[in-house]
MARVOLO-804278 format. One line per field, with one value per residue: x, z, y of N, C-alpha, C in turn; residue number from 0; residue in one letter. Coordinates in nm, 2 decimals, decimal comma. Atoms other than C-alpha are relative to their C-alpha. Layout:
BEGIN
n.x: X_...;
n.z: Z_...;
n.y: Y_...;
ca.x: X_...;
ca.z: Z_...;
ca.y: Y_...;
c.x: X_...;
c.z: Z_...;
c.y: Y_...;
num: NUM_...;
residuo: A_...;
***
This chain:
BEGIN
n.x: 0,07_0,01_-0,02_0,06_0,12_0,12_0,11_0,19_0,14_0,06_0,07_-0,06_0,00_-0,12_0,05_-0,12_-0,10_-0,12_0,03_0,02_-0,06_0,02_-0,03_-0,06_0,04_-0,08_0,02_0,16_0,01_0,11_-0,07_0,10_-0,04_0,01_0,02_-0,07_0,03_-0,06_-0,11_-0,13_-0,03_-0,08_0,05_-0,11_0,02_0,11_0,03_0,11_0,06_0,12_0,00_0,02_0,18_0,05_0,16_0,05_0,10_0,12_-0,03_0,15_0,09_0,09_0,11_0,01_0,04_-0,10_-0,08_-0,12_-0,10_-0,17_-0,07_-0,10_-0,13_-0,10_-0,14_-0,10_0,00_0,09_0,15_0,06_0,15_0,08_0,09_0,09_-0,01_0,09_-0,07_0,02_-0,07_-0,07_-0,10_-0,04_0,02_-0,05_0,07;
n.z: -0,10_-0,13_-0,12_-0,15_-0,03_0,00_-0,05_0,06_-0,13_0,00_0,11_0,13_0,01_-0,04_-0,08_-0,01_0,09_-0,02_0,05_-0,15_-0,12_-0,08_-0,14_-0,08_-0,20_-0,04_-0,14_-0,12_-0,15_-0,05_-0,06_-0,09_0,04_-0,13_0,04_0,11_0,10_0,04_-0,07_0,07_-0,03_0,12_0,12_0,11_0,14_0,05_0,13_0,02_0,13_0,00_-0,02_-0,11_0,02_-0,16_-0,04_-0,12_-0,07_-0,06_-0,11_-0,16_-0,04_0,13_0,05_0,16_0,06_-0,05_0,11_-0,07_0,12_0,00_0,10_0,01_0,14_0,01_0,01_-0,06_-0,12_-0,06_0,04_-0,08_0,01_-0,09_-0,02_-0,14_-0,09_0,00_0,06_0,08_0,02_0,12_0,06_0,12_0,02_0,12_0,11;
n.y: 0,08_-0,11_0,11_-0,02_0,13_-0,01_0,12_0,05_0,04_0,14_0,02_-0,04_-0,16_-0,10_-0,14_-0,14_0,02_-0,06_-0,16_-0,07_-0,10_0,03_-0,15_0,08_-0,09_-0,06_-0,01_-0,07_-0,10_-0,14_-0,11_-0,13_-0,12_-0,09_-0,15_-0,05_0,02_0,07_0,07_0,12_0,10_0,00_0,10_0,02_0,07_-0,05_-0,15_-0,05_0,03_0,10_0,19_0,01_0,02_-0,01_0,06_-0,06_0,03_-0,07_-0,03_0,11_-0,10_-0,13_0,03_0,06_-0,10_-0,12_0,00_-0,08_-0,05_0,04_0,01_0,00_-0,05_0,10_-0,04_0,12_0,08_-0,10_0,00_-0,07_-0,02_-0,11_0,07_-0,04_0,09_0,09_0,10_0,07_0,10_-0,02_0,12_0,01_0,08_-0,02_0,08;
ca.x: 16,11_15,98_16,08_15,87_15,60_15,25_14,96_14,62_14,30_14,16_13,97_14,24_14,23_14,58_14,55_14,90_15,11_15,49_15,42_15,22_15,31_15,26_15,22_15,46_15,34_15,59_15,50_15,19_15,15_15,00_15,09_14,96_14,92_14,95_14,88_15,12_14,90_15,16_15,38_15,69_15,76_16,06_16,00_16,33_16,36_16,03_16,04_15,80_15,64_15,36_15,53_15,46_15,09_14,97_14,65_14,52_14,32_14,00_14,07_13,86_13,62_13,52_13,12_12,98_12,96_13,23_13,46_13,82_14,08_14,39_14,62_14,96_15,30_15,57_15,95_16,27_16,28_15,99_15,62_15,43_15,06_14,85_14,56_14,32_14,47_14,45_14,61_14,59_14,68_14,90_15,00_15,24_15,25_15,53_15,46;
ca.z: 4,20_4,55_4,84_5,22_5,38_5,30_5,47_5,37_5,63_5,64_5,31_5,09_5,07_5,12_5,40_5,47_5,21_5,17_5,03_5,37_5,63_5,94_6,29_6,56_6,97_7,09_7,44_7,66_7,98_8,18_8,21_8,47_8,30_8,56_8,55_8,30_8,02_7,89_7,98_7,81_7,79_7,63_7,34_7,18_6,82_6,78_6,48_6,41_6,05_5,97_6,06_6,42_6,56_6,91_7,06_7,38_7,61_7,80_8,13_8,45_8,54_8,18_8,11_7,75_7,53_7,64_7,39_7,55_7,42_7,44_7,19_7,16_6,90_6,81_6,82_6,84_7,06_7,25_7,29_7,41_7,52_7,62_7,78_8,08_8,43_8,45_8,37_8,06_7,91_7,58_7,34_7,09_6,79_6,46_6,15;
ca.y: -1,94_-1,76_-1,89_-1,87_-2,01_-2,07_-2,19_-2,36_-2,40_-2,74_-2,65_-2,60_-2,22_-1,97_-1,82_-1,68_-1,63_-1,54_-1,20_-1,10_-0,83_-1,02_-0,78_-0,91_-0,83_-0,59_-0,46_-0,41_-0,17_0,09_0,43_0,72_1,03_1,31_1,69_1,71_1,60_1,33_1,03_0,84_0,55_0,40_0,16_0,02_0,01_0,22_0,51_0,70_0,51_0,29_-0,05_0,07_0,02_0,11_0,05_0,29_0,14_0,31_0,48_0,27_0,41_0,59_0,57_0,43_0,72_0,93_1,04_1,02_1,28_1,05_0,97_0,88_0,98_0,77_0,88_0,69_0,46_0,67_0,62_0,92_0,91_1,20_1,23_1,36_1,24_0,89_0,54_0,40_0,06_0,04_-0,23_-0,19_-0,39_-0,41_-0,51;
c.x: 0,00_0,04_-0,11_-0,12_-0,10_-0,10_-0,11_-0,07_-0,01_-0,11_0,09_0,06_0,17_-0,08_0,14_0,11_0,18_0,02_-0,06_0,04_-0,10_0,03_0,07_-0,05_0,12_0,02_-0,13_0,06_-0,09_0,09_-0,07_0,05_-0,03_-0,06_0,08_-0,10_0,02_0,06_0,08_0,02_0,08_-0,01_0,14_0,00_-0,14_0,05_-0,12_-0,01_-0,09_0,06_0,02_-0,14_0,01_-0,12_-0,03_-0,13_-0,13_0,06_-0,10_-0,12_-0,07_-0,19_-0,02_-0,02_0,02_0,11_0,14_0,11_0,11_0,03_0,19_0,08_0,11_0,14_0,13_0,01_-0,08_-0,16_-0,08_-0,15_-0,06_-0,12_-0,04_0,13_-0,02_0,12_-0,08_0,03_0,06_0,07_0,07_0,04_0,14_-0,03_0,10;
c.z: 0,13_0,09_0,14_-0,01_-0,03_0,07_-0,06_0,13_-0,04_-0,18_-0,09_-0,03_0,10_0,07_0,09_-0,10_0,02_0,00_0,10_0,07_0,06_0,15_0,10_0,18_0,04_0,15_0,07_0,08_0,04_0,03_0,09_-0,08_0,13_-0,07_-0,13_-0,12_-0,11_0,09_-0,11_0,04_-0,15_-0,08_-0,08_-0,13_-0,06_-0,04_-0,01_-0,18_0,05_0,04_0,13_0,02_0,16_0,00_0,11_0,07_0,08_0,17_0,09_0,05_-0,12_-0,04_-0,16_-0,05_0,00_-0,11_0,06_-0,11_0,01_-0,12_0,05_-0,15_0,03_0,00_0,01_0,11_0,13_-0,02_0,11_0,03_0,10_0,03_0,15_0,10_0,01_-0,05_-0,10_-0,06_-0,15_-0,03_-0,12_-0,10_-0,13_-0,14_-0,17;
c.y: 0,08_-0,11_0,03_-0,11_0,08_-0,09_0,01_-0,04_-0,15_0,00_0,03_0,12_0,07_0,08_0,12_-0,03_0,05_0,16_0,09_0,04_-0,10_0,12_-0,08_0,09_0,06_0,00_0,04_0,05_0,04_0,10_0,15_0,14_0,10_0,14_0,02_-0,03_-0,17_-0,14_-0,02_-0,05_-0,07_-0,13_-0,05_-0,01_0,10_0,15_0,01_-0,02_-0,07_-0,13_-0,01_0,03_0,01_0,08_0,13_-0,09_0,12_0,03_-0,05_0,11_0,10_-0,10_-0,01_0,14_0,06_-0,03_0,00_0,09_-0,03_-0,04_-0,03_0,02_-0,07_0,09_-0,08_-0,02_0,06_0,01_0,07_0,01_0,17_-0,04_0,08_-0,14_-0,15_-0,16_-0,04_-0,17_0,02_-0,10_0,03_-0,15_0,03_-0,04_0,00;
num: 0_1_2_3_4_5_6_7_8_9_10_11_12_13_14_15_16_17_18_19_20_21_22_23_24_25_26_27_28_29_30_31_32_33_34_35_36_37_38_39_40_41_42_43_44_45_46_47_48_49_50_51_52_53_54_55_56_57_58_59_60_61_62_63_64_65_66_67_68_69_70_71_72_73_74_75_76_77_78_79_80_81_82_83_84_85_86_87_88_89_90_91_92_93_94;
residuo: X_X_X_X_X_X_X_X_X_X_X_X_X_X_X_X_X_X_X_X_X_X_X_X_X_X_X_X_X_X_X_X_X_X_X_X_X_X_X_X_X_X_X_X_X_X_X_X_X_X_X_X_X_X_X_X_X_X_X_X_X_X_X_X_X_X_X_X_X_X_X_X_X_X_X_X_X_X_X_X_X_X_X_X_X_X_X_X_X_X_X_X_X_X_X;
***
């Protein structure tokens, strides 16, 4: 016999089961990237695998159509974004 929770919608239908990866909100921010290229920012608990998830936001002021070339890399307990000058916003997420 399994044990957890399950939910049903108003129509009956499984819509989260026991068996489901759920994503949990970790941390939001902003971070100013400078001439250097980069920031850090420290993330507790965050390794570098897939049951970590972060987002980049758009730098202010960027026009539609512009490709930005940011990015961030995960490390222990360490979340690095690159990136043109510029603040960005950043959510991490677990899962």
């Amino acid at each position: 016999m399994a044990y957890g929770m399950q939910i049903y919608n108003a129509s009956g239908a499984l819509t989260i089961d026991y068996v489901d990866r759920l994503i949990r909100f970790v941390q939001t921010g902003t971070a100013s990237v400078s001439s250097s290229g980069y920031v850090d920012i420290t993330i507790s608990g965050m390794a570098n695998n897939d049951s970590w998830i972060v987002l980049l936001g758009s730098r202010p002021g960027m026009s539609a159509g512009t490709s930005p070339s940011n990015y961030a890399t995960k490390s222990t307990n360490n979340l690095r974004i690159y990136g043109a000058s510029g603040t960005y916003t950043y959510y991490v997420f677990r899962g």
